[in-house]
MARMI-367923 format. One record per residue (C-alpha): residue number from 0; residue in one letter; x, y, z. Coordinates in nm, 3 decimals, padded with zeros to 5 digits, always signed. Layout:
<node i="NUM" aa="A" xx="X" yy="Y" zz="Z"/>
...
This chain:
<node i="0" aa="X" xx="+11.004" yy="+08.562" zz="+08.728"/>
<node i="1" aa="X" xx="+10.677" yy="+08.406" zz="+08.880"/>
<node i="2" aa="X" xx="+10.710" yy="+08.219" zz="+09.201"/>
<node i="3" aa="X" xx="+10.389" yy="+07.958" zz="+09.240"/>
<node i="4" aa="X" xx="+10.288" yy="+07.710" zz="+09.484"/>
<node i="5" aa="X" xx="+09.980" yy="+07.453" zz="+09.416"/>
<node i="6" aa="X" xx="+09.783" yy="+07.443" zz="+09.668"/>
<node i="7" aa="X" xx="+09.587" yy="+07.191" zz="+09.936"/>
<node i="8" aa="X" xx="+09.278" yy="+07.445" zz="+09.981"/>
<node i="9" aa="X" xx="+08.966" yy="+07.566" zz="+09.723"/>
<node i="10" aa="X" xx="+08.936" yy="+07.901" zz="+09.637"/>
<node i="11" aa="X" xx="+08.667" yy="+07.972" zz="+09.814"/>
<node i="12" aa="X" xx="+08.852" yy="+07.912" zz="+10.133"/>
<node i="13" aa="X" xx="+09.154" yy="+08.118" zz="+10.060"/>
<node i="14" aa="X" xx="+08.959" yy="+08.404" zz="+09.941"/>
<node i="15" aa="X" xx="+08.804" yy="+08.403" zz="+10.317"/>
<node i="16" aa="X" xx="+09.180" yy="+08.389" zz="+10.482"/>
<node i="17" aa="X" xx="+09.363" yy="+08.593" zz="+10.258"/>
<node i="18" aa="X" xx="+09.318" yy="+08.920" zz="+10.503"/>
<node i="19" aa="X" xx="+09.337" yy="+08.769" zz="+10.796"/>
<node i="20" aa="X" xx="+09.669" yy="+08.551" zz="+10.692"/>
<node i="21" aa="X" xx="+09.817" yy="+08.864" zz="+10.507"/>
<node i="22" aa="X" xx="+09.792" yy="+09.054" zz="+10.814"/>
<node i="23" aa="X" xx="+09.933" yy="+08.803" zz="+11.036"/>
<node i="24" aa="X" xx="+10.259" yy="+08.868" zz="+10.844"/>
<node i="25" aa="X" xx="+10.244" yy="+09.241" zz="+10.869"/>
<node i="26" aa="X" xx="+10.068" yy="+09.294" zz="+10.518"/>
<node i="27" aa="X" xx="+09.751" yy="+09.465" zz="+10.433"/>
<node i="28" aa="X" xx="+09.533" yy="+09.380" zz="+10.144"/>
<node i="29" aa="X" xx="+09.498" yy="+09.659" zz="+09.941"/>
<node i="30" aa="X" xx="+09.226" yy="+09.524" zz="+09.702"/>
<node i="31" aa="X" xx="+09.093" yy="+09.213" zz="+09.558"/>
<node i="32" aa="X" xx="+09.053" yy="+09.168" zz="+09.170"/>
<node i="33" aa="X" xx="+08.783" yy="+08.887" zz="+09.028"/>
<node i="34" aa="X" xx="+08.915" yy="+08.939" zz="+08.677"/>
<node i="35" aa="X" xx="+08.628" yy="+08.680" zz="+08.586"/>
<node i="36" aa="X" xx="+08.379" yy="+08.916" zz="+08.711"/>
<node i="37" aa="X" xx="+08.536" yy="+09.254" zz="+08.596"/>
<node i="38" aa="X" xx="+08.567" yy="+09.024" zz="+08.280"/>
<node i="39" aa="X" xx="+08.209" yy="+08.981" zz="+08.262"/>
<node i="40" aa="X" xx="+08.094" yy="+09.307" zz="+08.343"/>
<node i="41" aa="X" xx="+08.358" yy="+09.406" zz="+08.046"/>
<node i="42" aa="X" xx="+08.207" yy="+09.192" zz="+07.765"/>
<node i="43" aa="X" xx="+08.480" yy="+08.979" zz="+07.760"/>
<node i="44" aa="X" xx="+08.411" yy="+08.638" zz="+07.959"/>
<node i="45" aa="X" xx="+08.644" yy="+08.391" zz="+08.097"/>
<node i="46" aa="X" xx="+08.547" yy="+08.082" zz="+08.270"/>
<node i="47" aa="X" xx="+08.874" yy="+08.050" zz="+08.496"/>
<node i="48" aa="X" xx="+08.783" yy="+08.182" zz="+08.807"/>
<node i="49" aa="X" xx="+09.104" yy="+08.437" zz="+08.846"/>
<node i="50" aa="X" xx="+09.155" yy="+08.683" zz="+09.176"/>
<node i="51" aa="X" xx="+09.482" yy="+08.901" zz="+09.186"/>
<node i="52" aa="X" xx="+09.502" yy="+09.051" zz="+09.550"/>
<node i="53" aa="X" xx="+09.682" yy="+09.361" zz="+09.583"/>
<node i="54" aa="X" xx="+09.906" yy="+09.365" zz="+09.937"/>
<node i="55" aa="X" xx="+10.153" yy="+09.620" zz="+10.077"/>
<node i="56" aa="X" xx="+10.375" yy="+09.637" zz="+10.382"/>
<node i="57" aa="X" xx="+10.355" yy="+10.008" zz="+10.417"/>
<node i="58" aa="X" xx="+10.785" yy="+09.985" zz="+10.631"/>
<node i="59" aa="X" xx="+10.921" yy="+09.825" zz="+10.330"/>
<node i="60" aa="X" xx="+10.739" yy="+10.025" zz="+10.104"/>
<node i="61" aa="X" xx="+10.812" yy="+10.324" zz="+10.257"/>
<node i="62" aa="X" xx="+11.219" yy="+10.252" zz="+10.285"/>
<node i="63" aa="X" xx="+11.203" yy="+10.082" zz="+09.896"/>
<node i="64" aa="X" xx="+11.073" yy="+10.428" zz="+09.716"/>
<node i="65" aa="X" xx="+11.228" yy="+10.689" zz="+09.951"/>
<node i="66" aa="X" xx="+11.584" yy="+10.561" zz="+09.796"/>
<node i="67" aa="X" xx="+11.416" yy="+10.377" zz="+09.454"/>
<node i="68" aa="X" xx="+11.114" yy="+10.517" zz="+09.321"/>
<node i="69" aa="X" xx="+11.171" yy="+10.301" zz="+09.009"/>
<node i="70" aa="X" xx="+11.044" yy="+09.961" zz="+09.226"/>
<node i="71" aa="X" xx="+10.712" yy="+10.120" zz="+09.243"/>
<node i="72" aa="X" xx="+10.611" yy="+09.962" zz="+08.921"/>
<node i="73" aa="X" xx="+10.668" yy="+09.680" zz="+09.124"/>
<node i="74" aa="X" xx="+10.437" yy="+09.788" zz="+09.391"/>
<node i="75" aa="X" xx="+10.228" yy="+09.697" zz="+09.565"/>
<node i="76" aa="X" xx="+10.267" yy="+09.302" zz="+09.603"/>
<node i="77" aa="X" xx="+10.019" yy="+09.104" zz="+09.402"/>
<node i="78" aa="X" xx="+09.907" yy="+08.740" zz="+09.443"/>
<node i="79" aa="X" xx="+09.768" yy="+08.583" zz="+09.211"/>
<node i="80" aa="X" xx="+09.464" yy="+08.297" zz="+09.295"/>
<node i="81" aa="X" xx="+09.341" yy="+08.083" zz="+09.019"/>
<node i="82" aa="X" xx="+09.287" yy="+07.730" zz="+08.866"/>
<node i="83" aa="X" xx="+09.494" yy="+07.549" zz="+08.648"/>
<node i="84" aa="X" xx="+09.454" yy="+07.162" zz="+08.548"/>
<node i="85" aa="X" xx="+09.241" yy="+07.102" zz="+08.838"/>
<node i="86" aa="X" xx="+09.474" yy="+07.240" zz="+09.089"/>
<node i="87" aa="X" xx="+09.432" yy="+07.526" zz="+09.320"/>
<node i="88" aa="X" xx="+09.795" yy="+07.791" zz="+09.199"/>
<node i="89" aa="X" xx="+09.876" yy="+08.103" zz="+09.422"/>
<node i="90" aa="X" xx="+10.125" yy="+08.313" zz="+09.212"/>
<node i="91" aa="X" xx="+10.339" yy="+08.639" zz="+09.291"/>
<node i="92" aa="X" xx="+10.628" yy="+08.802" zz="+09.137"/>
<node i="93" aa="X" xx="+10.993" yy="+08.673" zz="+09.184"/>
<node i="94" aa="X" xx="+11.124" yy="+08.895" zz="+09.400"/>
<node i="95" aa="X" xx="+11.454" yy="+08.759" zz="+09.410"/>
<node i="96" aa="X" xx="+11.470" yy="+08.752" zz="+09.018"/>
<node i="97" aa="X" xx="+11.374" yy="+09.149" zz="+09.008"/>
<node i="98" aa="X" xx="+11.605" yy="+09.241" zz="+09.257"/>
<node i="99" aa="X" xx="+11.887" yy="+09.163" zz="+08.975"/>
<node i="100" aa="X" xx="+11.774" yy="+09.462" zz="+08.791"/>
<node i="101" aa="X" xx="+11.857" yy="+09.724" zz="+09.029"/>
<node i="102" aa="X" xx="+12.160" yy="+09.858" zz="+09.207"/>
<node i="103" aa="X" xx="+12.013" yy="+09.846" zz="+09.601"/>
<node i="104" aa="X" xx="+12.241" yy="+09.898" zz="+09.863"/>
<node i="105" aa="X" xx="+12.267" yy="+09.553" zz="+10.077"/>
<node i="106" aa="X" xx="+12.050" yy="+09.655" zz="+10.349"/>
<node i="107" aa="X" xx="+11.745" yy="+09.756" zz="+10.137"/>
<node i="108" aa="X" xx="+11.844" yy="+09.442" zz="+09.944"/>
<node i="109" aa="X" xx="+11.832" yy="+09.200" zz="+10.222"/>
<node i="110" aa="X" xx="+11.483" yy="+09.398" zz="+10.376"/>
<node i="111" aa="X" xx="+11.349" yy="+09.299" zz="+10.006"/>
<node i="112" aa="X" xx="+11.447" yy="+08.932" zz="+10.031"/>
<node i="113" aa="X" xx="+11.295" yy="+08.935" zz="+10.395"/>
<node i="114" aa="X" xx="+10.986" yy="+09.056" zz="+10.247"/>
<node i="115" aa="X" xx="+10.955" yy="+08.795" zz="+09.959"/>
<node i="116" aa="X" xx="+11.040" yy="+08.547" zz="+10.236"/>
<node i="117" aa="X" xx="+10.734" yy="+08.669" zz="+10.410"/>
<node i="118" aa="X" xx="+10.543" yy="+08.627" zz="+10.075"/>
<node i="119" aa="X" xx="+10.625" yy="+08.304" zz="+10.021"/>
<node i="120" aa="X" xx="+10.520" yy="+08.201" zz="+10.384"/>
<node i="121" aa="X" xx="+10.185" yy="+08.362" zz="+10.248"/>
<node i="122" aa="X" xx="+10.126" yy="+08.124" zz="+09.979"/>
<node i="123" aa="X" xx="+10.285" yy="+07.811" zz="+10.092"/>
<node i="124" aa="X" xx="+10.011" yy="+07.876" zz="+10.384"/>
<node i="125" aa="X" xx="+09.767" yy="+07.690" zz="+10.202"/>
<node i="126" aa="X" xx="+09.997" yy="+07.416" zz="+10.095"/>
């Protein structure tokens, strides 16, 4: 149920692009999460440097929960930016996987799948 993508780019520079290329897609970023920091500040170290961003698309959220307020533990979209065996990984949710579990009328269904589509053109931007 995790979609990833390894990426060409450091983490540093996707970090800088992440509003900017969210937006360009109609997304917002909510907020940013250095677990590695919050981590830190916690007591409880890490040393992988691990940033979930939060991002919404207010239209499909807004047509999702008016007919399914049980997505919204779904919501909003998170990406996930981190190392793993020396690579760069972006990570979300599969969408298309989660969509199994509920009983959506075809038009909300195929505005979800246009969404993850939109997603996925996210991450694979750094590819």
């Amino acid at each position: 149920m995790i979609y990833t993508v390894i990426a060409n780019n450091d983490i540093d520079t996707i970090k800088k692009e992440m509003h900017e290329k969210a937006q360009e897609i109609g997304f917002g970023v909510l907020k940013e999460y250095n677990f590695k920091e919050l981590l830190k500040e916690k007591r409880h170290p890490i040393e992988r440097d691990i940033t979930v961003f939060e991002i919404c698309n207010p239209i499909a959220a807004q047509e999702a929960l008016t007919s399914h307020p049980e997505v919204s533990v779904y919501l909003p979209c998170r990406i996930s930016l981190y190392e793993k065996d020396g690579e760069v990984v972006l990570s979300t949710i599969g969408i298309e996987e989660m969509l199994q579990n509920f009983d959506l009328d075809s038009n909300l269904k195929a505005h979800l799948n246009i969404i993850f589509d939109k997603l996925k053109k996210l991450i694979h931007s750094w590819e």
